[in-house]
C-alpha positions in Angstrom: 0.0 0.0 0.0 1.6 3.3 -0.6 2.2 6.0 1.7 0.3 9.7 1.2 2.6 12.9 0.7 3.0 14.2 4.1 2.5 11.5 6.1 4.8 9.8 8.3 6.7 7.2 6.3 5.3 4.3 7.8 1.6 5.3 7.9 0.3 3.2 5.3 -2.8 5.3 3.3 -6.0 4.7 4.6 -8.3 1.9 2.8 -10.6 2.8 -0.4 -14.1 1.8 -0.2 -16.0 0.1 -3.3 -16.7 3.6 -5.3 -13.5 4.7 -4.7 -12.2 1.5 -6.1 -14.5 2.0 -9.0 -13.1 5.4 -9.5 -9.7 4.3 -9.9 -10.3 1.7 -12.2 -12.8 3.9 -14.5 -11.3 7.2 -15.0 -8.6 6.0 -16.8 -10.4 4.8 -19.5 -12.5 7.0 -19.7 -9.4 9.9 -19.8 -8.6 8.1 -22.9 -11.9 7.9 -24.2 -13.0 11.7 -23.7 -9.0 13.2 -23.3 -10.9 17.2 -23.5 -12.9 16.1 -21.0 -12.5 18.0 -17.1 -12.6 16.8 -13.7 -16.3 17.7 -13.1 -17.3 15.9 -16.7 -15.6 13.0 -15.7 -16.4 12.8 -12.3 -20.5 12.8 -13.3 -19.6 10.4 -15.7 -18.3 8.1 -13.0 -21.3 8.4 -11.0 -23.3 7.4 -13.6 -21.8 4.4 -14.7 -21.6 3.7 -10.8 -25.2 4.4 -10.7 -25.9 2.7 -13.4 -23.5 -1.1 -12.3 -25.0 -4.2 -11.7 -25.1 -5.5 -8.6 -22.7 -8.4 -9.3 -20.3 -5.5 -9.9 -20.7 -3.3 -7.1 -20.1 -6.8 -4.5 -16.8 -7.2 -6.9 -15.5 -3.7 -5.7 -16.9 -4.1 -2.2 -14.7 -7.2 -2.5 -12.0 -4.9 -3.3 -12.7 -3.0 -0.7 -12.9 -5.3 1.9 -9.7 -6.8 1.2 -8.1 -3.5 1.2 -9.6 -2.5 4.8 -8.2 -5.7 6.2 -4.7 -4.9 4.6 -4.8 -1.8 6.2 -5.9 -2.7 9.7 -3.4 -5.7 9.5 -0.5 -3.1 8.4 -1.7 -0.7 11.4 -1.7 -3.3 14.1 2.1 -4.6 12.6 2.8 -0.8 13.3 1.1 -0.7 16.6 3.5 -3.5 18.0 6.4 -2.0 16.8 5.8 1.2 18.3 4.6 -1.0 21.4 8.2 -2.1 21.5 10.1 0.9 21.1 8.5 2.7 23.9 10.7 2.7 26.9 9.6 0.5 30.0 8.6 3.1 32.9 7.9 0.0 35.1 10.5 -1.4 37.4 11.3 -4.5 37.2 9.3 -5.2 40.4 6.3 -4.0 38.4 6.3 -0.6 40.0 6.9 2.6 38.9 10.3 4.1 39.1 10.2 7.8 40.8 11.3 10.4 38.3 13.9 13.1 39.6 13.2 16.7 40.2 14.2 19.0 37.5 17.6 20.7 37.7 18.0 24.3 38.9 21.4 25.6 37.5 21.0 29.4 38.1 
């Protein structure tokens, strides 16, 4: 899954749902089909075909969609334990907590 501009490096991009899917898949073609065509044009154009998809083809992208959530949460709880791990252990190893020291005063 690739990562969004911006975001931390290891955030993976949140999961599509189906018309999202179906977006990503369409527009190209239909780029190439109607190349004067601008973002609004295409866009209704989209949500007509969307509109206009048998059922049988929406389940396929909510497939899709599915799929991808479950990547997702699976790559965010991989990240969750690491970061679980790298966080330093504030319990002693009795199990309690260790005192922290009072901040310096150097004037």
């Amino acid at each position: 899954m690739a990562t969004k501009v911006g975001s931390p490096a290891t955030q993976p991009e949140a999961a599509c749902g189906a018309y999202t899917w179906f977006c990503k898949r369409s527009r190209p073609a239909l780029m190439l089909a109607h190349p004067y065509w601008g973002v609004a044009e295409i866009g209704l154009e989209i949500g007509d075909l969307w509109v206009a998809a048998s059922s049988a083809e929406k389940q396929h992208y909510q497939r899709v969609a599915n799929a991808d959530n479950a990547s997702y949460e699976q790559e965010m709880a991989f990240l969750q334990q690491v970061e679980e791990r790298r966080q330093p252990s504030v319990a002693g190893k009795d199990g309690g907590s260790i005192a922290q020291a009072a901040p310096c005063n150097h004037n």
